[in-house]
N, C-alpha and C positions, 0 to 999 in steps of 0.2 A: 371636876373636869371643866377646862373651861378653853372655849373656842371665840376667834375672831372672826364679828360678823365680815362679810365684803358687801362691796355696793354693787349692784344690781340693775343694767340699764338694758332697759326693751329699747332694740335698734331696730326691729325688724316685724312687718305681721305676715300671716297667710290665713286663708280661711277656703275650708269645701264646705259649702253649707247648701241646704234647702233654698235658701236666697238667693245664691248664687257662688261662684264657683273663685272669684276672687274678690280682697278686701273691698275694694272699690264699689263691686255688684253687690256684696252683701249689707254695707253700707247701704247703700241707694235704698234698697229692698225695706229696711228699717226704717231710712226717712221718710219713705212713702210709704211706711204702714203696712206692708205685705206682709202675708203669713207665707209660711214656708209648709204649711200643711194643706194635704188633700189629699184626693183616693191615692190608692198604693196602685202602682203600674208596674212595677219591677218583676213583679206575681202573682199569680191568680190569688187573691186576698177571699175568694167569694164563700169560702168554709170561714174562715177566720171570723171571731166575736166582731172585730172593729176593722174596716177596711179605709181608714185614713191613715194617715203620716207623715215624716217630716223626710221627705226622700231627696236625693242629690240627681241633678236631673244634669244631664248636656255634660257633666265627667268625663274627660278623655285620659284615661293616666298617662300613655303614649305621649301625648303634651310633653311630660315629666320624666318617663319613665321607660328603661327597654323593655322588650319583651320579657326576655330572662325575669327580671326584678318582678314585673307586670305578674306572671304565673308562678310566682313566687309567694306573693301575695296577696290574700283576703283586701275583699273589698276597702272595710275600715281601714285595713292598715294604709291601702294607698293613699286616704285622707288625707290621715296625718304626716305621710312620708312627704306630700305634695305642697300641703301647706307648710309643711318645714321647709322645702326649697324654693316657693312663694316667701316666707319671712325670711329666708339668707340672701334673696335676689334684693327684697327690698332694703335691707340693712345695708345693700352692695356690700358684702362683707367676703372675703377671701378666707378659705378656710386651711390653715395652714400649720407644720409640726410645732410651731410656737405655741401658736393662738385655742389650739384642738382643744386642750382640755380645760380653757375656759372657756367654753363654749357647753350653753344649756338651750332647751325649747320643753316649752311647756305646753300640752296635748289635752285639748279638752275634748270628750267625746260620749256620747251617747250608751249604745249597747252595739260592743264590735263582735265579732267573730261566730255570729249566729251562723251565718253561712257554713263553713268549717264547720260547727258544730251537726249540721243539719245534713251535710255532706255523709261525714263521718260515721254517722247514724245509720246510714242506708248500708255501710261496707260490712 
């Protein structure tokens, strides 16, 4: 089998992170050394073994997102739905029936969907 590579150009970034909430801030946060860790405030951590973390503080989805989309989805997932529209704004890139299906984003991400999980549990 044999397949042709293509080239591959990052045009665009986004980031939700502990640091902050766009490249620019989570950047800064790195240069000065900042940790994105400390107590959990999202929920009562006070049974749990370890009550630190790496938590997303000052998160609006709304920013990004309607309602609909918003209750539609788990926290993580609005992460990455947000920093994907964070890396297309910064690409300036128009997304379009030509251009769609060369179009990729790459999602890096922690441990999502505990929430759902934790939900779901109780039904």
């Amino acid at each position: 089998m044999s397949f042709k590579l293509k080239r591959v150009v990052v045009t665009g970034l986004g980031a939700i992170t502990p640091l902050g909430n766009t490249v620019a801030k989570y950047w800064q946060g790195l240069i000065e050394g900042r940790s994105g860790i400390g107590p959990i405030t999202l929920f009562d951590a006070c049974c749990l073994p370890c009550q630190i973390a790496g938590e997303v503080k000052g998160f609006d989805p709304g920013d990004y997102l309607n309602r609909k989309d918003i209750k539609r989805m788990d926290r993580f997932a609005q992460f990455g739905v947000c920093a994907s529209l964070q890396a297309i704004a910064d690409a300036k890139l128009e997304i379009n029936d030509r251009n769609a299906t060369e179009i990729g984003v790459l999602i890096g991400s922690g441990v999502g969907g505990l929430k759902v999980m934790e939900d779901q549990e109780e039904v």
